[in-house]
Every structure is written in C-alpha cells, then in structure tokens.
ROZA-405314 format. One record per residue (C-alpha): residue number from 1; z, y, x; residue in one letter. Coordinates in nm, 3 decimals, padded with zeros to 5 digits. Layout:
BEGIN
<NUM; <Z; Y; X>; A>
...
// end
This chain:
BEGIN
<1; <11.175; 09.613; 12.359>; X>
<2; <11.436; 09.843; 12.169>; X>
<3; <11.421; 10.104; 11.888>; X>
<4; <11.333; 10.344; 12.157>; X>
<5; <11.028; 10.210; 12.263>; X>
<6; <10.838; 10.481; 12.112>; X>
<7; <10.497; 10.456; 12.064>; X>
<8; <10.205; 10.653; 11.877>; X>
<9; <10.120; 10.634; 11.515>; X>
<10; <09.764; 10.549; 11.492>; X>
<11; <09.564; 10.832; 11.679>; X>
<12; <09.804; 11.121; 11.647>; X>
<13; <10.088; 11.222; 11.829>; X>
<14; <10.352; 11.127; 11.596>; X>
<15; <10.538; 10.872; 11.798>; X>
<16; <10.859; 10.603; 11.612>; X>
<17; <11.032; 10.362; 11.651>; X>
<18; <10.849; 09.985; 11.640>; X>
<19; <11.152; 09.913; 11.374>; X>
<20; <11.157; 10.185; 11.041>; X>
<21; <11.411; 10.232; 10.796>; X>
<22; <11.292; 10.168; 10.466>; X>
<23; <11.567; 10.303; 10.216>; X>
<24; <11.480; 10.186; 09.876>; X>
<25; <11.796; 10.042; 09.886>; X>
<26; <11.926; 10.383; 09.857>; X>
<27; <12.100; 10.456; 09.550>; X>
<28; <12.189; 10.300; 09.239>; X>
<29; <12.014; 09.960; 09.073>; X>
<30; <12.031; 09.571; 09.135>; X>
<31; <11.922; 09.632; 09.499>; X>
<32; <12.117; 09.947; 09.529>; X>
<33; <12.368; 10.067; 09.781>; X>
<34; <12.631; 10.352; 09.697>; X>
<35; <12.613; 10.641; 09.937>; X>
<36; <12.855; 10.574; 10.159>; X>
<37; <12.717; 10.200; 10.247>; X>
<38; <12.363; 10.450; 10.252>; X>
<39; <12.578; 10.667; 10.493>; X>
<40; <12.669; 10.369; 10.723>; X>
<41; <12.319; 10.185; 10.723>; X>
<42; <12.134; 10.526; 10.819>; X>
<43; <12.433; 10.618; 11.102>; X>
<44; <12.374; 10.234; 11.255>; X>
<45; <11.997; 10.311; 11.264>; X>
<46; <12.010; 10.631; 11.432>; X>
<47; <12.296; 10.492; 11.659>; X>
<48; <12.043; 10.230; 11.796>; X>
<49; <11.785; 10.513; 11.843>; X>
<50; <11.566; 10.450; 11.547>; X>
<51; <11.355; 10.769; 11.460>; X>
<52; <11.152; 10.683; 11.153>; X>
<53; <11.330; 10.650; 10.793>; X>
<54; <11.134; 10.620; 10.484>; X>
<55; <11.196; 10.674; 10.129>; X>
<56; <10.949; 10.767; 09.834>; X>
<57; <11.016; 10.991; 09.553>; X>
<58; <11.032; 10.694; 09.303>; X>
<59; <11.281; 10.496; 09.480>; X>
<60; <11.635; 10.503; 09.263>; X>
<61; <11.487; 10.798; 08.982>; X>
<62; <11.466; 11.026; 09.337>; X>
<63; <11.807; 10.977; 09.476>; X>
<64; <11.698; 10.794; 09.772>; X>
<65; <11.569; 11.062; 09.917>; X>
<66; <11.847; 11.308; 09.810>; X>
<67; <12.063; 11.059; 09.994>; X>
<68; <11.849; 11.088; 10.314>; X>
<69; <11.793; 11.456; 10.319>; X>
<70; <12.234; 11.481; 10.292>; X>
<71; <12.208; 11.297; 10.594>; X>
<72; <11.985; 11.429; 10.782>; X>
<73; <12.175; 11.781; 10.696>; X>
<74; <12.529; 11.660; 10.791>; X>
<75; <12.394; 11.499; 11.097>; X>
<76; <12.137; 11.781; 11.234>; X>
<77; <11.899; 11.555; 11.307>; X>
<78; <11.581; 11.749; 11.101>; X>
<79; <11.394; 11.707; 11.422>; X>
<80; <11.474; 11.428; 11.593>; X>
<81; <11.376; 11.209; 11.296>; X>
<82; <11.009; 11.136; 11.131>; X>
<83; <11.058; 11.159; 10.775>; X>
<84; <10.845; 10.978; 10.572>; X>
<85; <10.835; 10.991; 10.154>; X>
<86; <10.541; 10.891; 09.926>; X>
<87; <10.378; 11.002; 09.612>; X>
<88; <10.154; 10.856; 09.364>; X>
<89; <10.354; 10.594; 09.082>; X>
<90; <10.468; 10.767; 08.792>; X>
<91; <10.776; 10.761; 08.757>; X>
<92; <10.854; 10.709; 08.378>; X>
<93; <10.638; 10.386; 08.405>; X>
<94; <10.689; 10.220; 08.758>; X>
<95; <10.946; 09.951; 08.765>; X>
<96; <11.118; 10.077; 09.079>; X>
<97; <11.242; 10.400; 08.932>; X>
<98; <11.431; 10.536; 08.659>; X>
<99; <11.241; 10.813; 08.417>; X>
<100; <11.126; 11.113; 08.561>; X>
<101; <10.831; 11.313; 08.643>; X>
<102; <10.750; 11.357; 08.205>; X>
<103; <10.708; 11.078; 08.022>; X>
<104; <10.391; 10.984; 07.961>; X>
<105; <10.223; 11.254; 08.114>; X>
<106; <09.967; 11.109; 08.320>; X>
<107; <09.975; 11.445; 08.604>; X>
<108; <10.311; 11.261; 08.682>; X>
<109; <10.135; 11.016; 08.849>; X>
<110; <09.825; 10.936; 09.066>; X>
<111; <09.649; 11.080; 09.353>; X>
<112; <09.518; 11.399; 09.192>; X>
<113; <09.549; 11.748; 09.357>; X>
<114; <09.756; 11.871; 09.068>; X>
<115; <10.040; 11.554; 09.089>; X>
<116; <10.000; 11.570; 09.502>; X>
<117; <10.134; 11.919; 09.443>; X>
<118; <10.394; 11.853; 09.216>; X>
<119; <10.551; 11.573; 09.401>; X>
<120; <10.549; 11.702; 09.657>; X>
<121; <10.750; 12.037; 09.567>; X>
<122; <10.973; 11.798; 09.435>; X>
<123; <11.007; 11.573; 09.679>; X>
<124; <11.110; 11.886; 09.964>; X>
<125; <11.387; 12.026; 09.667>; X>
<126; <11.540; 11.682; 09.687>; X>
<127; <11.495; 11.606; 10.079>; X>
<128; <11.645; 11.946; 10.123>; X>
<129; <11.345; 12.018; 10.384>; X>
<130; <11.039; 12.258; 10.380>; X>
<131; <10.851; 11.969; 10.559>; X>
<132; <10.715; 11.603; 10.604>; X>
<133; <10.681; 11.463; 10.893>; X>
<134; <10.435; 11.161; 10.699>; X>
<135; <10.368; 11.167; 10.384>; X>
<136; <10.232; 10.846; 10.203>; X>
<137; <10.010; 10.779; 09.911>; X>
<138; <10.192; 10.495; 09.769>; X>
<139; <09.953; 10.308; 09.592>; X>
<140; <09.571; 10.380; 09.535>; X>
<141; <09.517; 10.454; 09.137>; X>
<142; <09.163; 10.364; 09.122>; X>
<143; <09.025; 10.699; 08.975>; X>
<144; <09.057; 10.999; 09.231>; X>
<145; <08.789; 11.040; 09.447>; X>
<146; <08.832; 10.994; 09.823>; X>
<147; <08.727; 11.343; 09.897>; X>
<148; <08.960; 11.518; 09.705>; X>
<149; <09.244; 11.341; 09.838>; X>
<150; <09.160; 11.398; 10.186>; X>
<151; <09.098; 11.801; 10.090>; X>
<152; <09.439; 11.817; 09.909>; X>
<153; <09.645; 11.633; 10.203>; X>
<154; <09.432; 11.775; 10.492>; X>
<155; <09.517; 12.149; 10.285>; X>
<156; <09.934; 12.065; 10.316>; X>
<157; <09.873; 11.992; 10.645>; X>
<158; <09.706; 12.300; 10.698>; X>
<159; <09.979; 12.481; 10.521>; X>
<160; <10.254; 12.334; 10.725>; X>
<161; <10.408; 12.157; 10.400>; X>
<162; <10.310; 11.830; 10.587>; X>
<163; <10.262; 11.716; 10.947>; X>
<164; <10.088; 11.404; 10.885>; X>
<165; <09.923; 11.147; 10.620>; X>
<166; <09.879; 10.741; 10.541>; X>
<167; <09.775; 10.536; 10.285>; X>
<168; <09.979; 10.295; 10.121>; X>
<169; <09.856; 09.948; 09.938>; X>
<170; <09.475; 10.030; 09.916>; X>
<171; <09.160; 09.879; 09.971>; X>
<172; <09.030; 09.917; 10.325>; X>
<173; <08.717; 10.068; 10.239>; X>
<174; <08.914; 10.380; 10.053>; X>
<175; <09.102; 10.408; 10.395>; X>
<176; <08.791; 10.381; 10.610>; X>
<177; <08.647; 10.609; 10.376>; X>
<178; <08.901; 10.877; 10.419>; X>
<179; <08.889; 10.859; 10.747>; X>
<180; <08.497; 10.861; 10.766>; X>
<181; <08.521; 11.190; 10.552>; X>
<182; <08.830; 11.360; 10.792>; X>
<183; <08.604; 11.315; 11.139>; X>
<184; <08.283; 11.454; 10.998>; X>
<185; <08.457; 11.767; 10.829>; X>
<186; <08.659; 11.787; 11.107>; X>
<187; <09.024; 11.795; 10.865>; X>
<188; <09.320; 11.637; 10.920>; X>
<189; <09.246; 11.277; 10.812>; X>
<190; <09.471; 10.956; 10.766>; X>
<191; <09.667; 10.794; 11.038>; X>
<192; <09.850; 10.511; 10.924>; X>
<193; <09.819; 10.273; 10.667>; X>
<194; <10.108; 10.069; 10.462>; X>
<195; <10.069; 09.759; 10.353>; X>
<196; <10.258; 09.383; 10.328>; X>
<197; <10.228; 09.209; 10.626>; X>
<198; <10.419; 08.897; 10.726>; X>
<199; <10.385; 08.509; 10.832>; X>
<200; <10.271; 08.431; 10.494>; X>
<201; <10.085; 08.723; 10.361>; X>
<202; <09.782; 08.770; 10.689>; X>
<203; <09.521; 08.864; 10.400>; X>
<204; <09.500; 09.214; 10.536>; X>
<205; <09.421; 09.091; 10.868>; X>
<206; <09.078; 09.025; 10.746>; X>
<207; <08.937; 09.396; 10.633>; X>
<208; <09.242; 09.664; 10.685>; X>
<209; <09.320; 09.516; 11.049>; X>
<210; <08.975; 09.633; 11.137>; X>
<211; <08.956; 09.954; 10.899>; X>
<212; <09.274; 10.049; 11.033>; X>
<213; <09.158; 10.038; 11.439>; X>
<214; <08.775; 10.202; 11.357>; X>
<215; <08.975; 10.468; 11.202>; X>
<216; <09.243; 10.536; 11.452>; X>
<217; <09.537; 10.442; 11.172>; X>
<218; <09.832; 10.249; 11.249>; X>
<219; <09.970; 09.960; 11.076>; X>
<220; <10.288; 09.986; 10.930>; X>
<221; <10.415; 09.611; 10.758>; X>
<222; <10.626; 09.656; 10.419>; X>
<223; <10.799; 09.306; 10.337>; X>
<224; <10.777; 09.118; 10.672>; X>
<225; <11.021; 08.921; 10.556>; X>
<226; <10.863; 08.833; 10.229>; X>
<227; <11.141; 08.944; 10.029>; X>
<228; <11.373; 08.778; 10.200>; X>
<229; <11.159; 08.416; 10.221>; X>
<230; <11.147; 08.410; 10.570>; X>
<231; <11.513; 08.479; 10.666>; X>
<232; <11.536; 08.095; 10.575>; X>
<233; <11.793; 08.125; 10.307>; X>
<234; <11.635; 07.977; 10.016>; X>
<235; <11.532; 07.587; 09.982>; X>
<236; <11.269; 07.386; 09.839>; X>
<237; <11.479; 07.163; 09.624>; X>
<238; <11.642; 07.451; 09.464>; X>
<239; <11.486; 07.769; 09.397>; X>
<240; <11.687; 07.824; 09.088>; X>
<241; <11.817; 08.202; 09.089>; X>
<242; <11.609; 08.362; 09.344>; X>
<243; <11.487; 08.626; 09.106>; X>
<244; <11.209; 08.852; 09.235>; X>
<245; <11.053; 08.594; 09.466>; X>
<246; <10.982; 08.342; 09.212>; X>
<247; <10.787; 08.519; 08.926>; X>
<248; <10.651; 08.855; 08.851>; X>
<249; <10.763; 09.093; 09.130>; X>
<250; <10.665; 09.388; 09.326>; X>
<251; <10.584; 09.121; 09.654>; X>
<252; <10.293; 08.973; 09.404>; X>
<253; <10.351; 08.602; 09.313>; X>
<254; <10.614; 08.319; 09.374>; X>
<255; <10.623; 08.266; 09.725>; X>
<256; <10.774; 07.919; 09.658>; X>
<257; <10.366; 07.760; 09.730>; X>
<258; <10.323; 07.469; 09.998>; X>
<259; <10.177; 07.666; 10.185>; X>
<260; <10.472; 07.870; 10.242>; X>
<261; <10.736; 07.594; 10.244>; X>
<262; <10.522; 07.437; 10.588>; X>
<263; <10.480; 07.840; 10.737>; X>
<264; <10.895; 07.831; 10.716>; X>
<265; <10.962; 07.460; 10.879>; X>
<266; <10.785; 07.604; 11.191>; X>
<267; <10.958; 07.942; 11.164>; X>
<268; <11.243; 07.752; 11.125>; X>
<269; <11.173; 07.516; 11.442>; X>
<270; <11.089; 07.810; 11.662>; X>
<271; <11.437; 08.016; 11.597>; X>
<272; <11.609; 07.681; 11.654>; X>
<273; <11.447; 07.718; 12.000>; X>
<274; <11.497; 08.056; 12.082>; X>
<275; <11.808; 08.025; 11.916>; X>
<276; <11.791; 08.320; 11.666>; X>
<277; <11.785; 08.364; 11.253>; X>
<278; <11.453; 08.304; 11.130>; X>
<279; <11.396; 08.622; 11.026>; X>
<280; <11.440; 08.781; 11.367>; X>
<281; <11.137; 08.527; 11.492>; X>
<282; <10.933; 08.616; 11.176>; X>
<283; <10.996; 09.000; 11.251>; X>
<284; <10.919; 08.959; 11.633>; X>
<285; <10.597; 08.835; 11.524>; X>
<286; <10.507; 09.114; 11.286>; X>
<287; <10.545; 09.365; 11.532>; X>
<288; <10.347; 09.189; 11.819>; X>
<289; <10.068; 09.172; 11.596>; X>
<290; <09.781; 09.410; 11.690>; X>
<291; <09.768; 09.736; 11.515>; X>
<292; <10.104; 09.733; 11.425>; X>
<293; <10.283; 10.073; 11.538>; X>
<294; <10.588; 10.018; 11.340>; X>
<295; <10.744; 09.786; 11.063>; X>
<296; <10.975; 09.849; 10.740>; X>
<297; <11.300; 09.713; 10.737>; X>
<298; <11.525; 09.733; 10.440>; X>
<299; <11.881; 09.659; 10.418>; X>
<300; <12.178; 09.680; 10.204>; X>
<301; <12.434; 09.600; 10.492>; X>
<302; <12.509; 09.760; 10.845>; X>
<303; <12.528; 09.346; 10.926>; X>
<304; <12.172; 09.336; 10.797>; X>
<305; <12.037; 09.626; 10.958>; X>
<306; <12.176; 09.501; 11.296>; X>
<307; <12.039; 09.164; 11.303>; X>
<308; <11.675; 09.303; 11.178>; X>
<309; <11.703; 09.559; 11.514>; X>
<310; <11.817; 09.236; 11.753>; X>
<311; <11.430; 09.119; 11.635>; X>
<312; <11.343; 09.377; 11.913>; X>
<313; <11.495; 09.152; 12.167>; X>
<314; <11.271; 08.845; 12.109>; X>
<315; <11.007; 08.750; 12.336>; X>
<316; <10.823; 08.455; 12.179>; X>
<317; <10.629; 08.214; 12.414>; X>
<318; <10.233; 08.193; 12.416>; X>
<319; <10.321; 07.829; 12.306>; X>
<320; <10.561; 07.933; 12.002>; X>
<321; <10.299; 08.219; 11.917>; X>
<322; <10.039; 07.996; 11.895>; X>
<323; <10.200; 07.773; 11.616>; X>
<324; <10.318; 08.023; 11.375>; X>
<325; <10.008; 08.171; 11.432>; X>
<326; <09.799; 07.826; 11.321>; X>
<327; <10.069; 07.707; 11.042>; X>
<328; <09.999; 08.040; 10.867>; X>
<329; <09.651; 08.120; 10.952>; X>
<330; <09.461; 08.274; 10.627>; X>
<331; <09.159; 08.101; 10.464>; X>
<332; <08.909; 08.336; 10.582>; X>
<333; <08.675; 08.456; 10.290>; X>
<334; <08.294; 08.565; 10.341>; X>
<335; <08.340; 08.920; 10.531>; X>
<336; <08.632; 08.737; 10.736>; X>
<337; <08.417; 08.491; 10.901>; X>
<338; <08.137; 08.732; 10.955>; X>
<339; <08.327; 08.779; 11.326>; X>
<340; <08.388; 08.397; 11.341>; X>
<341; <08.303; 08.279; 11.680>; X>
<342; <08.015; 08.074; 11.625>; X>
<343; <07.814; 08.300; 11.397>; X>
<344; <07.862; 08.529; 11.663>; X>
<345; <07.708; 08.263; 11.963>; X>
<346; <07.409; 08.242; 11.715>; X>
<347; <07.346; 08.607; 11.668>; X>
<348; <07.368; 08.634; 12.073>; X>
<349; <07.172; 08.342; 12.201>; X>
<350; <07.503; 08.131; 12.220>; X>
<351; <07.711; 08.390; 12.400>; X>
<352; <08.058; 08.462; 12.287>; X>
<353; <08.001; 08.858; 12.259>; X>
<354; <08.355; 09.059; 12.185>; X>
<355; <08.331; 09.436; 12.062>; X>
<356; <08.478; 09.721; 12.241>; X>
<357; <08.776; 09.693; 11.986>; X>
<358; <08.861; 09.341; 11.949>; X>
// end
C-alpha cells in the first residue's frame, strides 16, 4: 500500500488517499504550528501523493484553513486535492477555537439551514475556493431535524457550492437516517462518516460499522492514535504531564485505564516483531479495518508526518492481527451481540448464517 492507493469514499466517486491530512495543527495554540512548519507538513504530504487534507472552520479561530487554501493557491493543486472543512461548533464557545462566528449567538453554531449557510460562505472566503470537495458536519447538536439537514446539504450540492457530504461524531441512527431520507427522495445523501477509531476506542464498531456499510458511507478514523497513547511514548509508572490524555479532553476520558495499558504491551510486542514504532502497527490496523476508506493523521513535524505515511508499508500477519484484535476487543452491549454467532445458530436451526454485507 502507499498514499496512492486510491480508493472510493463510501458509494460515490470521490476517491483519497487511505492516509488524510488532518491540519488542526495549523496555526497558532499549544498544538499549533507556524505557517511555514504548515507549509512543509502539507508539501511532504502531497510529495508522497496524499490527496485528501482536512481542516474545519473552528480549527485555530479559522486560520487553518486560510493556511490550506494559501497552499493550495501557491501550489495549483485546486484539483488534484479533496478538500475537506466542517461546520457545526460555535466558535465563541468550542474549546478548539478562538472567538468568532458572534458571541453568543446561537445561529453561529449547529446544524441549522441558516448557520450551514453562513459557515459555509465563510469557510470558501477563507479557503480562497468557490467549492468543497467534502464538507463535514462536525458534531451532531441534538436539535435539527434529520430532514432539514439532508435538504440544506443535498441543496449546496445542487448548487455546486459542495461536491460531497459526511457526518462527523453522531449517533448511527442520525446517519442511517440521513441516508434512509437521501435514497427515497432521491438527493444527494451522506457518504462518509467521522468518527474516533483506534485499538482502544472499537465502540463504534458495534452500530456505525454497520450504519455506515447499509448506507454506502465510508469510515474515516479521527485519533487512531489515541492522542498520541498508542505511539508508545507514555508509561504506566509515570503519567505525570501528559495533559489532554489524562483528564477532560476532546478524546473523552483518561486513557491511562488497564484496559489500555494491556491493548499497548501487545501493540508494543507486535512492532518489536515487525520491527516498527508502535504507532505505525496501531495505524496499519486502523486502516485494514473494514469500512475504513481513509484515516486522519495529524502532525506538527515533517518527521511525524513521514513516519505516520511509512504505516502504509505494514503488512501485519493473520497471527499478529488476531491478537491486537482479542487484547482490545469491546464489551459488546445488547444490540452488539444481537449478530453474535450463537444467537444467530439458534435463530437458523444451528446454522452459522452470514448476511450479504458481513
């Protein structure tokens, strides 16, 4: 595998890279990078033959994407690459972002038709484009209705203002929903969904995994790395310092739980044996994982960048598969084992019966 080993979005024809650039790193702040590091991480990307990057109007108070659409400018490369940018956090109030979009006004924010519209007029002025090749809902907000979300987003498309649409970090039955509503209108519905994905966060495997092949979306992994967890730089007898990944954080909570400490012994064993970094054998997983069409990398060095895109040259064994895969299996919850194997031998008569898309 390599950064050109295109492949489809979901059903669509939008085809990247199975590695993306994720550039909230972009820009001022404690996980910042000035533009010319930006510069040099986005030029090593594309050198490799990376196609996807993706930024979000929030990310560094909206520099991030000014930084990418400068970029993309200087290096005429408008059509080579999918751009990707989301909408949906308010930007006065999320924790990513510096203030913008109004304080306090609440049509700064959310999934309505009126804030869709203004961020994404915004979000072109910035990117220096008159397109989107994907444009994300960032994070559901709970009070839109599915339907007008599809008719607002299937409209852009329409329009030409957007190619393409996903969901980001939303139940599956919103996304199924969507994407129920798209086929029988016959508009321009969802196809991809974002969401965290990694060794030791599988939850999503249980309803999205499913949700996401029923309604043709591909999966797109933010933090496969856990925040940096799985690279295997941190240690269980001092966690002292590690910031985001031990309390309140935009990855959820501490990762520092047994459960994680045993996931990253046999991460650690299996890079000993292919003889990689950890986090090359945690992202080599990731993107064998069914579904997934490409994955979010982040980085604030070219060094970084480059040994996140030598992930693409791992091939683990059945054998090494099969551990990570039972170290960091998920406690499956009522709807999870609804497809276990032996409920499914006593609805057929003791016959291990497999659906056309499992």
């Amino acid at each position: 595998m390599s950064l050109t080993h295109y492949r489809a979005l979901g059903r669509s024809g939008l085809v990247v890279s199975p590695l993306s650039l994720g550039t909230m790193t972009f820009g001022p702040g404690d996980w910042g990078v000035d533009e010319a590091g930006s510069r040099a991480i986005f030029d090593a990307y594309r050198d490799a033959g990376g196609n996807v990057v993706d930024t979000a109007d929030i990310y560094t108070g909206g520099i991030s994407e000014e930084f990418v659409g400068r970029f993309i400018k200087d290096t005429g490369s408008r059509d080579e690459i999918v751009l990707a940018t989301k909408f949906g956090f308010n930007g006065s109030r999320s924790p990513l972002a510096s203030n913008q979009g109004g304080a306090g006004n609440p049509h700064a924010g959310g999934a309505g038709s009126k804030n869709i519209h203004r961020a994404l007029d915004a979000s072109l002025r910035r990117l220096g484009t008159d397109y989107i090749d994907l444009y994300w809902m960032h994070i559901w907000d709970g009070v839109t209705p599915v339907e007008e979300i599809v008719q607002t987003l299937g409209d852009l498309v329409r329009a030409g203002k957007i190619r393409h649409y996903g969901f980001s970090d939303m139940p599956a039955w919103f996304a199924m929903k969507a994407a129920t509503i798209a086929t029988e209108r016959r508009v321009p519905g969802p196809i991809a969904m974002q969401v965290e994905y990694s060794l030791v966060a599988r939850d999503v495997e249980a309803e999205h995994g499913p949700a996401a092949r029923e309604g043709g979306m591909g999966i797109m992994p933010w933090s496969p790395l856990a925040g940096g967890f799985l690279t295997g730089k941190y240690r269980r007898d001092d966690t002292s310092g590690t910031g985001r990944l031990s309390g309140a954080n935009p990855f959820g909570d501490s990762k520092f739980s047994d459960r994680n400490w045993a996931i990253l012994a046999v991460l650690n064993a299996v890079a000993a044996e292919q003889d990689r970094p950890p986090a090359q054998v945690a992202l080599a997983w990731v993107m064998a994982q069914r579904g997934v069409a490409s994955t979010l990398v982040g980085a604030r060095t070219v060094a970084q960048l480059r040994d996140n895109i030598a992930a693409t040259e791992v091939a683990l064994t059945p054998d090494q598969i099969r551990r990570l895969d039972q170290v960091s299996a998920p406690e499956g919850g009522f709807s999870a084992n609804l497809t276990a194997l032996p409920i499914r031998r006593m609805i057929y008569g003791g016959h291990a019966v497999t659906g056309w898309t499992e």
